[in-house]
PDB file with one MODEL, atoms N, CA, C and O in Angstrom:
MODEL        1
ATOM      1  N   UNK A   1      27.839 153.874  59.780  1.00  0.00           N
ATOM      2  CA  UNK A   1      28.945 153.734  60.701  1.00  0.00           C
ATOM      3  C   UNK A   1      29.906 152.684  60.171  1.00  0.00           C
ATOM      4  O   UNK A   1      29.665 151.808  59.341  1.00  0.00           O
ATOM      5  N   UNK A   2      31.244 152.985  60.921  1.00  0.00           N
ATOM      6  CA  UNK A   2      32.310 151.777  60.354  1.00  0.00           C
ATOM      7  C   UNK A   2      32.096 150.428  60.366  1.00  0.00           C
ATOM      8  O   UNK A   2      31.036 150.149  60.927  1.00  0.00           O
ATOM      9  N   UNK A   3      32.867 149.237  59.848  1.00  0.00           N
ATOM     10  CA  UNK A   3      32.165 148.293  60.384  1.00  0.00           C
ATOM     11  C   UNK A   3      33.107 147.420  60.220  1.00  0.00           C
ATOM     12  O   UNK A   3      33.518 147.145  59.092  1.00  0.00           O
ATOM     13  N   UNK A   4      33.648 146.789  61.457  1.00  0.00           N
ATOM     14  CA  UNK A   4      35.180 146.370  61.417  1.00  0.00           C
ATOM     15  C   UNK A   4      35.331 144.586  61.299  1.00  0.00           C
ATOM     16  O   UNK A   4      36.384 143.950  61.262  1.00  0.00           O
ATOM     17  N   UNK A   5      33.918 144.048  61.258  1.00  0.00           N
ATOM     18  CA  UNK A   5      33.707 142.919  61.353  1.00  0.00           C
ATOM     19  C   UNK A   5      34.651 141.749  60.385  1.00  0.00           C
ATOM     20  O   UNK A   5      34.438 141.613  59.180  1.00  0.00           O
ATOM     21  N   UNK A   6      35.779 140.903  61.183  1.00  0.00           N
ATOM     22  CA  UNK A   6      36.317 140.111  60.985  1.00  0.00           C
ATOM     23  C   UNK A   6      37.774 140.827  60.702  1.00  0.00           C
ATOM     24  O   UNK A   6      38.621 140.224  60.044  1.00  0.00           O
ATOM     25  N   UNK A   7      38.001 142.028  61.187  1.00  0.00           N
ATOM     26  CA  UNK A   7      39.090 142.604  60.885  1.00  0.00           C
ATOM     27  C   UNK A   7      39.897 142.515  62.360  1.00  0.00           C
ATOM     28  O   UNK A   7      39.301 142.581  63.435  1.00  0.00           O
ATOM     29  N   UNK A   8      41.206 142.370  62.243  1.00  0.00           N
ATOM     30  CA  UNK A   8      42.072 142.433  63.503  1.00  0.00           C
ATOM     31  C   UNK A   8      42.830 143.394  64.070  1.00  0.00           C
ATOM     32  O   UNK A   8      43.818 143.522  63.347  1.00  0.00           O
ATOM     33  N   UNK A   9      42.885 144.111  64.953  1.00  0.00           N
ATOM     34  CA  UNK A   9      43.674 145.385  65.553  1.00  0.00           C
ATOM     35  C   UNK A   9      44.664 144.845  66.734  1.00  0.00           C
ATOM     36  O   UNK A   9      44.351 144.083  67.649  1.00  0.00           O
ATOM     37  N   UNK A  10      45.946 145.440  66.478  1.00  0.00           N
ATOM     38  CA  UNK A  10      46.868 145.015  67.128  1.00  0.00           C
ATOM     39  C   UNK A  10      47.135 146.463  67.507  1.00  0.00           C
ATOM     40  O   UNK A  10      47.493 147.333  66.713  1.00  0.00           O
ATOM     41  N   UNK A  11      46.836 146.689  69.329  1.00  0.00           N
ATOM     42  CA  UNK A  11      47.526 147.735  70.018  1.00  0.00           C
ATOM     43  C   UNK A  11      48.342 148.078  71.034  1.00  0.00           C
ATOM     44  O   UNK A  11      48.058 148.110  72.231  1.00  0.00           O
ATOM     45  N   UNK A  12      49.462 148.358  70.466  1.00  0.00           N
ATOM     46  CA  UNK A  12      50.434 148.055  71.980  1.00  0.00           C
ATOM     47  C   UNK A  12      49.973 149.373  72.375  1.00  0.00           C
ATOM     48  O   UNK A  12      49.218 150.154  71.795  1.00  0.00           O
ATOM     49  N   UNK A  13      50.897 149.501  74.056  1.00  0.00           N
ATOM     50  CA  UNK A  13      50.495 150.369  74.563  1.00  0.00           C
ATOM     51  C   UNK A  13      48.651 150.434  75.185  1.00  0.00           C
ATOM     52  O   UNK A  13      48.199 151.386  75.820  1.00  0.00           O
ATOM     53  N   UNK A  14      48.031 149.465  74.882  1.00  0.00           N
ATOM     54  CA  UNK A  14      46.563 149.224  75.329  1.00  0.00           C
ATOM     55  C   UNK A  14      45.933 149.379  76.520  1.00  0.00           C
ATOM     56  O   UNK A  14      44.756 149.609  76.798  1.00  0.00           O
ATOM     57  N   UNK A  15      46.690 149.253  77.032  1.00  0.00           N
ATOM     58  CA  UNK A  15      46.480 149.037  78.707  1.00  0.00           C
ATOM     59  C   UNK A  15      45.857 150.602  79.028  1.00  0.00           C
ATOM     60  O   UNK A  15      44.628 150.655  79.047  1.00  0.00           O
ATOM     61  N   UNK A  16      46.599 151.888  79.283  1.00  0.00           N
ATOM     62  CA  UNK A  16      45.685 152.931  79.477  1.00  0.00           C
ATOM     63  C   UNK A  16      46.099 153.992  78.558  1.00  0.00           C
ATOM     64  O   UNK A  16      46.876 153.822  77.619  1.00  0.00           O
ATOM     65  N   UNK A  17      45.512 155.144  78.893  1.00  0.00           N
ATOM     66  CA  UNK A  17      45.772 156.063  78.061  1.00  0.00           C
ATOM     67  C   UNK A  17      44.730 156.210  76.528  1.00  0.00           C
ATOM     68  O   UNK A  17      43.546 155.962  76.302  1.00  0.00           O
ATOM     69  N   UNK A  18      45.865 156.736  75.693  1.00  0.00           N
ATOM     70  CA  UNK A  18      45.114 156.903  73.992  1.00  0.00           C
ATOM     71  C   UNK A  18      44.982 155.565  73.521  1.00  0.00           C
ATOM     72  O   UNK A  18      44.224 155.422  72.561  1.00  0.00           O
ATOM     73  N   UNK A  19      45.845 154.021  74.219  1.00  0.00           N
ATOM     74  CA  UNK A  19      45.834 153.191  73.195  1.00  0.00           C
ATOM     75  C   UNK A  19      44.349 152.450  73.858  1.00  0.00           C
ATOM     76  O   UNK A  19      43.481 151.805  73.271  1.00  0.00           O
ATOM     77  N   UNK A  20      44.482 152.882  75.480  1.00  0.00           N
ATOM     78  CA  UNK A  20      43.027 152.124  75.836  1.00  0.00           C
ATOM     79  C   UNK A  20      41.593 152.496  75.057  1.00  0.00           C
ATOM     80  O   UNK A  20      40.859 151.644  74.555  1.00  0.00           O
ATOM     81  N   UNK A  21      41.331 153.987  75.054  1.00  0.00           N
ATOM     82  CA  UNK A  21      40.661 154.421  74.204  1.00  0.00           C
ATOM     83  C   UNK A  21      40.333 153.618  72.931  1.00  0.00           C
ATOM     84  O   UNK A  21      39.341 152.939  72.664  1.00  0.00           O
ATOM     85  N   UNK A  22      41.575 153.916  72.139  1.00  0.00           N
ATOM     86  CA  UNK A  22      41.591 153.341  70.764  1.00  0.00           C
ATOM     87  C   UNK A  22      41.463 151.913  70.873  1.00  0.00           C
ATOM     88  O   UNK A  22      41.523 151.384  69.763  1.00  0.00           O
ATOM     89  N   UNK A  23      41.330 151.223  71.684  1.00  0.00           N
ATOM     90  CA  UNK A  23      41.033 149.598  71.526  1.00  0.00           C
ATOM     91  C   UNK A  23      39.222 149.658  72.161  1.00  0.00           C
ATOM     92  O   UNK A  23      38.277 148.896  71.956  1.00  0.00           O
ATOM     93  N   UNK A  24      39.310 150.566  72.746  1.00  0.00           N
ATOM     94  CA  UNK A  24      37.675 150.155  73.464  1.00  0.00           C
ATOM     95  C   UNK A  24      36.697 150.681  72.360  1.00  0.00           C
ATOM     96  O   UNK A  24      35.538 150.281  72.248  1.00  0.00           O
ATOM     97  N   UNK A  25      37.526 152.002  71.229  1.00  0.00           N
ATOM     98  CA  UNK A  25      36.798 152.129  70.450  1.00  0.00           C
ATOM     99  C   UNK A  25      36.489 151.132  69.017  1.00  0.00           C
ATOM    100  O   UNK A  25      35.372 151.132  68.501  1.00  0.00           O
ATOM    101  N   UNK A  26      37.456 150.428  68.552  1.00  0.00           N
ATOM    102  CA  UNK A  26      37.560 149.463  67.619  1.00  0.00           C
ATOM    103  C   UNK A  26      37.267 148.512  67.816  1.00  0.00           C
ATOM    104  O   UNK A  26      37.260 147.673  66.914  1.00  0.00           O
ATOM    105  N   UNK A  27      36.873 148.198  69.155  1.00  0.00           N
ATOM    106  CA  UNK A  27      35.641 146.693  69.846  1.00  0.00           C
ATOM    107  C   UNK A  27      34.296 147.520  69.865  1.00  0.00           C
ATOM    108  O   UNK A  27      33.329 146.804  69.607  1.00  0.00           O
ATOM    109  N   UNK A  28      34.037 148.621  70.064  1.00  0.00           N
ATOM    110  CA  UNK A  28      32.643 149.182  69.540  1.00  0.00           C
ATOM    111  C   UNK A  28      32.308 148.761  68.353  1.00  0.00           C
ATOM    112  O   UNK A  28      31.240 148.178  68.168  1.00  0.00           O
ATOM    113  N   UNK A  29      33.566 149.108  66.955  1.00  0.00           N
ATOM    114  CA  UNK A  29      33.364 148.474  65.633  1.00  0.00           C
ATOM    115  C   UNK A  29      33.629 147.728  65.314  1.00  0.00           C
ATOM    116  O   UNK A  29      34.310 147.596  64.297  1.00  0.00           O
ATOM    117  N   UNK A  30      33.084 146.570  66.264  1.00  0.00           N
ATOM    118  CA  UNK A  30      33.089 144.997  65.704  1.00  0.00           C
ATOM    119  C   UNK A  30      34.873 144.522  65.062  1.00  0.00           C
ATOM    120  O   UNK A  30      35.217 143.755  64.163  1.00  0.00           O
ATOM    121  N   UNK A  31      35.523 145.228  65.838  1.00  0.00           N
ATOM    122  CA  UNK A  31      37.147 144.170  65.684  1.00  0.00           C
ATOM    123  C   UNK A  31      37.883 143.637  66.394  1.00  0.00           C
ATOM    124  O   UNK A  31      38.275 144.206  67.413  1.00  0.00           O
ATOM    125  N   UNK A  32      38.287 142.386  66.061  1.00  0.00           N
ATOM    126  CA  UNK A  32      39.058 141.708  66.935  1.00  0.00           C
ATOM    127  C   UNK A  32      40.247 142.382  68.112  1.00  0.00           C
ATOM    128  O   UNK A  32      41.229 142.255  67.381  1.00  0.00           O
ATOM    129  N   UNK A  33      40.635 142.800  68.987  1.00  0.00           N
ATOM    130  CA  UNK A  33      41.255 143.568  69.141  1.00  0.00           C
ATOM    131  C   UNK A  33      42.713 142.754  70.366  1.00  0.00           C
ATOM    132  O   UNK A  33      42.602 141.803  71.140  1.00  0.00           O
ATOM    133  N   UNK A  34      43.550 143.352  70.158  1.00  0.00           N
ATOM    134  CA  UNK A  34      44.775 142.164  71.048  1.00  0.00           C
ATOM    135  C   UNK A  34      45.874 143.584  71.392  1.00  0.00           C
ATOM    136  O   UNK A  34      46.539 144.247  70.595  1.00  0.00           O
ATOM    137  N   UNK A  35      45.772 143.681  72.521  1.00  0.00           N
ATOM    138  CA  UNK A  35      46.601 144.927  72.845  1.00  0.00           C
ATOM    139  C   UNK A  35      47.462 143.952  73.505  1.00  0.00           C
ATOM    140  O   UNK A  35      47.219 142.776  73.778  1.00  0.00           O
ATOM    141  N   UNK A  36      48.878 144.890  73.785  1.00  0.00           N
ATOM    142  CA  UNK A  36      49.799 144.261  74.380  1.00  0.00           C
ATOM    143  C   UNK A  36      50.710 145.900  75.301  1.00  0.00           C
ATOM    144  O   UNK A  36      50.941 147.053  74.938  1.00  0.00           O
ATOM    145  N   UNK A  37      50.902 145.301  76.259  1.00  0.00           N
ATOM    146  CA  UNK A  37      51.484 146.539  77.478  1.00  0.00           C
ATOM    147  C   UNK A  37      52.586 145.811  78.083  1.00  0.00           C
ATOM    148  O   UNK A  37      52.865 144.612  78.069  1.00  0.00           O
ATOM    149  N   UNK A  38      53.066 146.671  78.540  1.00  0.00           N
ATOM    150  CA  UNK A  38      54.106 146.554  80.067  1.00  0.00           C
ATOM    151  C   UNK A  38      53.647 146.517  81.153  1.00  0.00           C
ATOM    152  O   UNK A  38      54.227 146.067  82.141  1.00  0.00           O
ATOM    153  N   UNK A  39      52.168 147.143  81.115  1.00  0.00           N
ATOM    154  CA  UNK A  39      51.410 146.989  82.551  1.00  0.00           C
ATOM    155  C   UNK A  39      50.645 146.152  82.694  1.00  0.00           C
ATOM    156  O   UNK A  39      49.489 146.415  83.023  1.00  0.00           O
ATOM    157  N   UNK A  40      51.123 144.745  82.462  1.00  0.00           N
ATOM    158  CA  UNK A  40      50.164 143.603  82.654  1.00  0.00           C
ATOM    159  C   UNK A  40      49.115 143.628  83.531  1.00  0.00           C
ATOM    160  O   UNK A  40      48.222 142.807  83.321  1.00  0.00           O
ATOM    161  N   UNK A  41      48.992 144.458  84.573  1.00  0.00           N
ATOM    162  CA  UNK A  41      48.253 144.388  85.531  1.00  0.00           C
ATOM    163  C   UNK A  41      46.986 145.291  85.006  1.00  0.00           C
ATOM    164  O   UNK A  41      45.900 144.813  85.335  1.00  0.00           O
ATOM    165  N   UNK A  42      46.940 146.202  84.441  1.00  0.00           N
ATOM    166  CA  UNK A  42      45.694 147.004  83.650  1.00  0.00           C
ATOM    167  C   UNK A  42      45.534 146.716  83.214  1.00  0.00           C
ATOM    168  O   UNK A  42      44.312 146.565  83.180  1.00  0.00           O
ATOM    169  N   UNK A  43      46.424 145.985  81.882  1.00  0.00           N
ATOM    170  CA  UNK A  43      46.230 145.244  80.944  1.00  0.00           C
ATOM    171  C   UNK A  43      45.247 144.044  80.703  1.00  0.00           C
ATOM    172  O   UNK A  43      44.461 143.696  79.822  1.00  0.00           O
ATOM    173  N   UNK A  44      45.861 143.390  82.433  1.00  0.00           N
ATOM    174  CA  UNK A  44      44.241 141.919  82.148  1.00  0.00           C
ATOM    175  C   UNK A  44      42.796 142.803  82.938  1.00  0.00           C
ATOM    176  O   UNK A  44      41.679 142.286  82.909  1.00  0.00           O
ATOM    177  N   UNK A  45      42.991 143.868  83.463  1.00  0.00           N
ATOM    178  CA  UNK A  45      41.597 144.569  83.539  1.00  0.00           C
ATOM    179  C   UNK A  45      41.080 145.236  82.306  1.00  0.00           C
ATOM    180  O   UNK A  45      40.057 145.897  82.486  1.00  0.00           O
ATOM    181  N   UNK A  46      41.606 145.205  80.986  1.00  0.00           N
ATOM    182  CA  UNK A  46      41.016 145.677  80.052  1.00  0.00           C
ATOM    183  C   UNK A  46      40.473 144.195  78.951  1.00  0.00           C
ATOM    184  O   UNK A  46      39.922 144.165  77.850  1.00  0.00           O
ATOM    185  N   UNK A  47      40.888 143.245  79.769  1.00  0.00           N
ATOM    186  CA  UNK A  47      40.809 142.381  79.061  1.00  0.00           C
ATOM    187  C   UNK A  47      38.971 141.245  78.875  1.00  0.00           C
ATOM    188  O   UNK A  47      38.907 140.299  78.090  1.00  0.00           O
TER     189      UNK A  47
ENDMDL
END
């Protein structure tokens, strides 16, 4: 499996949708991950 350890992912759009996905999946593989939204409010529930 991948292995993302010490690597950083920057995802806007994070909050829901494909980018939430794609950040919950790249914290499965061990990476730092820092999304940034307009919907601050989902946003600190993904946090």
């Amino acid at each position: 499996m991948l292995d993302l350890d010490e690597k950083v992912a920057i995802i806007t759009g994070g909050a829901v949708g494909i980018g939430e996905a794609i950040a919950y999946r790249l914290a499965e593989l061990n990476a730092k991950v820092l999304i940034t939204d307009v919907d601050a409010e989902n946003g600190k529930k993904n946090s």
